[in-house]
N, C-alpha and C positions, 0 to 999 in steps of 0.2 A: 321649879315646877317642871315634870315632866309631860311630853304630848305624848297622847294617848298612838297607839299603831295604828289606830282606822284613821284616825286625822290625818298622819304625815302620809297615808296613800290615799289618802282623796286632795292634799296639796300638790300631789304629784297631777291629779286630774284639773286643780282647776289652773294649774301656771299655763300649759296648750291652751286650755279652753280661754285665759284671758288673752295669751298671744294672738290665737287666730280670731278674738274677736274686736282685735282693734284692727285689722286689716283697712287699708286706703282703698283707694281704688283711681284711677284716673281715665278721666272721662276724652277722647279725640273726637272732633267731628270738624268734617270740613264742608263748610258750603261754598257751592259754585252756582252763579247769577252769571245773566246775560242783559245787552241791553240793544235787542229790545225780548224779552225772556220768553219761553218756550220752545228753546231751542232742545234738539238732542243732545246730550253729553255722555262718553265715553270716556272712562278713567282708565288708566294702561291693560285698552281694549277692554275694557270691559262698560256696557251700556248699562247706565246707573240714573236715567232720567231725562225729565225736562228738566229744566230751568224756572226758578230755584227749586235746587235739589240738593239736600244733607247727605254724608252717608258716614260712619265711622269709619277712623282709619286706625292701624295697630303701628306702624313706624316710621321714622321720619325719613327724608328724603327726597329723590327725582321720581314726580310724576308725569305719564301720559297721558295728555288732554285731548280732546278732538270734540268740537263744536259743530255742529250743522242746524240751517235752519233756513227754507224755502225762500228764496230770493236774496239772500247774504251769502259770503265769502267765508268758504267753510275754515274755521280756526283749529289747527292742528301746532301745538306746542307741549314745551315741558318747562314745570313749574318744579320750585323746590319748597318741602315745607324742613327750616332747621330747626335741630332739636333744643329744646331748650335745657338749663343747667341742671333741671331736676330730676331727667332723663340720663345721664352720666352718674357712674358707679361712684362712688358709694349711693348717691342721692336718691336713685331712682328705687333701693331698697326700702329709703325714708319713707318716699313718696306711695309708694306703691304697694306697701305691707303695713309700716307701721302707724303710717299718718290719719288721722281718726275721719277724717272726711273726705269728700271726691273734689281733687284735684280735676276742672274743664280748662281746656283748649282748646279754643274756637278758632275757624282760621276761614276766614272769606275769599275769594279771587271772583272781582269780576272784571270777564270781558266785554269789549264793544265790537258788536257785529257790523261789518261794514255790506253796505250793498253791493250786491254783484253785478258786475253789468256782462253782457253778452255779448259778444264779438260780431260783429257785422257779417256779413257771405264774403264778403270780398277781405277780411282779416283770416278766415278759418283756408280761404283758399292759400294764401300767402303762408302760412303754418304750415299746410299741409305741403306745398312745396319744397319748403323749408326743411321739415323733416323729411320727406321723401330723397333731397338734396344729401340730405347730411346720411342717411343709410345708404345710399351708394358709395360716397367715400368711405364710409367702413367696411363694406363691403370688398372695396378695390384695393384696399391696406391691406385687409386681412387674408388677400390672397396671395 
């Protein structure tokens, strides 16, 4: 049996058209909580919320944290999030082109904000001495 020439160019149309229509896709989102929650949060510098607050991320890695919240101890850290096995080549072609559904990664961090206390007059005087102290020895070095 012979195929007809309009057949074998419209098989040519639909092999792309099945390719790109089993596409994956993979879902990243990361939430960060506080305890006690509505704090500000800044992801490497960038202000992304209160607390809780979601945001997608595109790769894995060392991020910049920084927490603030009116009467707590501002949290300034870096957190890693590593990549899992499906994100490495060959897999992440699997993953992310051919695989028929949405791969998610959910990934939590929460901190505990601690109370801040405030230094007394007679603590802020003794600092300021302190440093006041220690910039004249560099001073008298660096001459």
């Amino acid at each position: 049996m012979k195929i007809p020439a309009a057949h074998k160019k419209f098989g040519w149309f639909l092999l792309p058209a099945l390719f790109f229509g089993l596409n994956g896709c993979v879902e990243r989102r990361l939430t960060i909580l506080s305890d006690p929650p509505e704090a500000l949060v800044w992801l490497n510098d960038e202000e992304i919320g209160r607390t809780p607050v979601t945001v997608g991320f595109n790769w894995y890695g060392d991020y910049k944290i920084r927490i603030e919240k009116e009467g707590y101890k501002i949290v300034s850290t870096h957190k890693e999030i590593k990549r899992p096995l499906e994100d490495y080549f060959p897999l992440d072609f699997f993953a992310e082109v051919l695989w028929p559904g949405t791969i998610r990664r959910n990934i939590a961090w929460t901190f505990p904000l601690q109370p801040a206390v405030n230094p007394t007059p007679e603590q802020l005087l003794q600092q300021s001495d302190a440093f006041r102290q220690k910039a004249r020895e560099e001073l008298q070095s660096n001459q």
